[in-house]
VOBA-1610 file (N, C-alpha, C; in pm, whole numbers, padded with zeros to 5 digits, always signed):
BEGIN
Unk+07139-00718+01795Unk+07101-00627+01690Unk+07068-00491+01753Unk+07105-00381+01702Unk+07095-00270+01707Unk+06918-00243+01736Unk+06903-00082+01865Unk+06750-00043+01831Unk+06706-00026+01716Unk+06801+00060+01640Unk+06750+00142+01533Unk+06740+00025+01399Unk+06857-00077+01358Unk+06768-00146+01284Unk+06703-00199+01309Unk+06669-00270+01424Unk+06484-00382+01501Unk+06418-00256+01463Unk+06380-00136+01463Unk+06306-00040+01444Unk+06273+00008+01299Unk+06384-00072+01218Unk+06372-00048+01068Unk+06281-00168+01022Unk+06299-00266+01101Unk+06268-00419+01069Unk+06068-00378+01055Unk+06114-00342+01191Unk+05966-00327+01258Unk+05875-00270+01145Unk+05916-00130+01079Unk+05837-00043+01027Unk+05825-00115+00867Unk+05911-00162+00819Unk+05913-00238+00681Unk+05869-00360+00709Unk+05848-00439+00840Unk+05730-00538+00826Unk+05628-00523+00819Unk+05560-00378+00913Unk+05449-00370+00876Unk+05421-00298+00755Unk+05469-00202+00698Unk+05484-00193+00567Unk+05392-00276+00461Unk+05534-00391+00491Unk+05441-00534+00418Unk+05369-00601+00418Unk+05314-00572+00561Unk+05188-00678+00582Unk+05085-00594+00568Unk+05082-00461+00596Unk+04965-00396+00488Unk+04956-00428+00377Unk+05038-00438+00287Unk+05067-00427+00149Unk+04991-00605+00084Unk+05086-00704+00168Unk+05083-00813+00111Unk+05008-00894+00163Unk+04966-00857+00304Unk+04890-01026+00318Unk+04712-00919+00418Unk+04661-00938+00274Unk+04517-00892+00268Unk+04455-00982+00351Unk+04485-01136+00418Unk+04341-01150+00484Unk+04392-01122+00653Unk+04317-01097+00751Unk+04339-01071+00813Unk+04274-01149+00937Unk+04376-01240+01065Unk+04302-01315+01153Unk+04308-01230+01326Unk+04339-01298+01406Unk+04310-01210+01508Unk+04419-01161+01559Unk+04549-01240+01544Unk+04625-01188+01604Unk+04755-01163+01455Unk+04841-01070+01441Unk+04916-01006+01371Unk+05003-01130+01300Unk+04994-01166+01184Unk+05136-01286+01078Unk+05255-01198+01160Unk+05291-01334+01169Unk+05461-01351+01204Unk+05558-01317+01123Unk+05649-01266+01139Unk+05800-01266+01075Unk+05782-01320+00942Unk+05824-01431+00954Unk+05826-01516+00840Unk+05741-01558+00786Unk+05549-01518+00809Unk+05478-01537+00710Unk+05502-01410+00621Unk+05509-01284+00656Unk+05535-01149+00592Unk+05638-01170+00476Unk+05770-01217+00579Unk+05881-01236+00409Unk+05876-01326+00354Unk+05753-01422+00411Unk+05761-01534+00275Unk+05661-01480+00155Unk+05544-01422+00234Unk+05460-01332+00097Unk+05513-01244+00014Unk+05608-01173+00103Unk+05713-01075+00008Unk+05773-01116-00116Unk+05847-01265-00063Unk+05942-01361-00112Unk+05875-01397-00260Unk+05724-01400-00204Unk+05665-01478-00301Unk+05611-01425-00449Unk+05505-01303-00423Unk+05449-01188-00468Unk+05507-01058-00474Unk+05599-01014-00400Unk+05674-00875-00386Unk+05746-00856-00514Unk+05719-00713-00489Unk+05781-00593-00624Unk+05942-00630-00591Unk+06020-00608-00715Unk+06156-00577-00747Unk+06186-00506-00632Unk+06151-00411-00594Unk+06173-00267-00495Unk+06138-00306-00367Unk+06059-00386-00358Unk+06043-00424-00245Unk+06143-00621-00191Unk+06160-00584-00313Unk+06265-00734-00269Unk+06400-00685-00219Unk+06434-00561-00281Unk+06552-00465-00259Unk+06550-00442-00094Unk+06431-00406-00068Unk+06416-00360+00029Unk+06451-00444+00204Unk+06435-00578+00098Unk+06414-00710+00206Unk+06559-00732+00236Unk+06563-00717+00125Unk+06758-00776+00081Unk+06834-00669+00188Unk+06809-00502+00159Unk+06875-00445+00260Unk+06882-00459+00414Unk+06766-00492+00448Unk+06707-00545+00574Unk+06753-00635+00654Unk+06770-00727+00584Unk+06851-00893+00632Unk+06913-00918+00522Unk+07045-01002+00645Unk+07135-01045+00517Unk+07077-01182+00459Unk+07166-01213+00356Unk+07159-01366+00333Unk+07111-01453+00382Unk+07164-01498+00487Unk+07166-01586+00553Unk+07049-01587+00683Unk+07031-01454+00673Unk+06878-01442+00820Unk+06772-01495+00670Unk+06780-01428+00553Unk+06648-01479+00436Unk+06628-01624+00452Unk+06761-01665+00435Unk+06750-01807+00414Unk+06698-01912+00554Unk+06725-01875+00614Unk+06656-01888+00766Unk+06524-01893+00760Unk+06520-01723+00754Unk+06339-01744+00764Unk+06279-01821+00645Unk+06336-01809+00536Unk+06283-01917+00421Unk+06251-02084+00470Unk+06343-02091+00533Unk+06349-02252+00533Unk+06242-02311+00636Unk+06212-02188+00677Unk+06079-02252+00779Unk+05950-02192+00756Unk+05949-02197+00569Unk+05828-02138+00541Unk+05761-02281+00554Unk+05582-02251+00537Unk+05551-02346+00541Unk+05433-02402+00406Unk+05433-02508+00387Unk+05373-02569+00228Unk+05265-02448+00190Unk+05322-02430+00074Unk+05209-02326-00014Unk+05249-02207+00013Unk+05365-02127+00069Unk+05368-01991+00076Unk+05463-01931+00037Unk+05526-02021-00060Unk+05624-01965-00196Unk+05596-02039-00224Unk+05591-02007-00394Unk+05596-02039-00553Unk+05715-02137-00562Unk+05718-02225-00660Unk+05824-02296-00688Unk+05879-02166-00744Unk+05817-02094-00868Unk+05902-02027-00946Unk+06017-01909-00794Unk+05880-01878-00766Unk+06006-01766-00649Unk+06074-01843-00560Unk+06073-01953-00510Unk+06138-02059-00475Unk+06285-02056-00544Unk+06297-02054-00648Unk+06382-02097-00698Unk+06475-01975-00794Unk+06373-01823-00780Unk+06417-01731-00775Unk+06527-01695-00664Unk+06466-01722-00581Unk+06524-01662-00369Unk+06646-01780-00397Unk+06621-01912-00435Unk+06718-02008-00452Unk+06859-01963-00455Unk+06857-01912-00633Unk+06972-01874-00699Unk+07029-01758-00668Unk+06928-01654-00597Unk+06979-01518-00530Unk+07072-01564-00439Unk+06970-01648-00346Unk+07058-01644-00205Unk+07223-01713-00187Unk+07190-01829-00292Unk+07311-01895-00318Unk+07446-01794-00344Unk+07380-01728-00452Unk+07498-01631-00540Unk+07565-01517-00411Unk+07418-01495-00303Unk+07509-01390-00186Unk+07547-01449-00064Unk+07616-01632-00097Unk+07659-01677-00016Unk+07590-01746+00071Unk+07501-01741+00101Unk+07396-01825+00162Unk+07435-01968+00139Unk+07411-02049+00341Unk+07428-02168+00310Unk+07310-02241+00222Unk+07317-02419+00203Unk+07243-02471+00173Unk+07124-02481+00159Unk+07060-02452+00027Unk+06901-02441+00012Unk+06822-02560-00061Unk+06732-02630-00025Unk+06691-02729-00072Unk+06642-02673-00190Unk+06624-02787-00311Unk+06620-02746-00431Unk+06422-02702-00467Unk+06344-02797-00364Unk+06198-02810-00427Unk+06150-02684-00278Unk+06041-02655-00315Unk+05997-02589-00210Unk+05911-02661-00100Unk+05891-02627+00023Unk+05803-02771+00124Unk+05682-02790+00059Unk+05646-02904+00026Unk+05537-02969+00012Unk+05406-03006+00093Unk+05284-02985+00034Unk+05216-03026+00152Unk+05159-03154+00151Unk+05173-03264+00204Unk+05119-03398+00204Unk+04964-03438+00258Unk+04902-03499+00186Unk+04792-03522+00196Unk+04704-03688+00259Unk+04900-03740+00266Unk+04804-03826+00336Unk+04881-03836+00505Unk+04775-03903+00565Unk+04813-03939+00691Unk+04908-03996+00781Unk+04949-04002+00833Unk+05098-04116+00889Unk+05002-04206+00910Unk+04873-04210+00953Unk+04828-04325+01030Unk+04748-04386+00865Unk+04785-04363+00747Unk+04793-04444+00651Unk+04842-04555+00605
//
């Protein structure tokens, strides 16, 4: 990948993580907690924004290794039908779940 877009990436992640993910721990959210809050809560304009950023198929990537609770079924299944329609491979239909019980159950 090019400097100048890693440098676009850069400035519209943090962008968003001012914007979207208000709590704050010690060391800086990752990649893919940022576009999954985006994914989740983000403006029209700022979904535009994501979309220009990465294609298809990098969304669907970082999507798939979101983790339980940080998309909505509904935007789940928003990002679903987007990503599908711009070609994007295979997207599971439910969003990850978080399980509550133990293996050693």
């Amino acid at each position: 990948m090019c400097s100048q877009r890693m440098n676009m990436r850069l400035r519209l992640l943090a962008d968003f993580a001012a914007r979207y993910i208000w709590w704050r721990d010690e060391t800086p959210p990752p990649e893919n907690r940022i576009i999954a809050q985006v994914m989740s809560i983000g403006t029209y304009d700022d979904i535009r924004r994501l979309e220009a950023a990465y294609s298809a198929d990098e969304l669907r990537e970082l999507r798939l290794r979101a983790q339980p609770g940080w998309i909505s079924e509904r935007s789940w299944e928003f990002w679903r039908g987007r990503l599908r329609a711009a070609g994007a491979g295979p997207i599971p239909e439910q969003p990850p779940r978080r399980s509550f019980y133990d293996a050693a159950v």
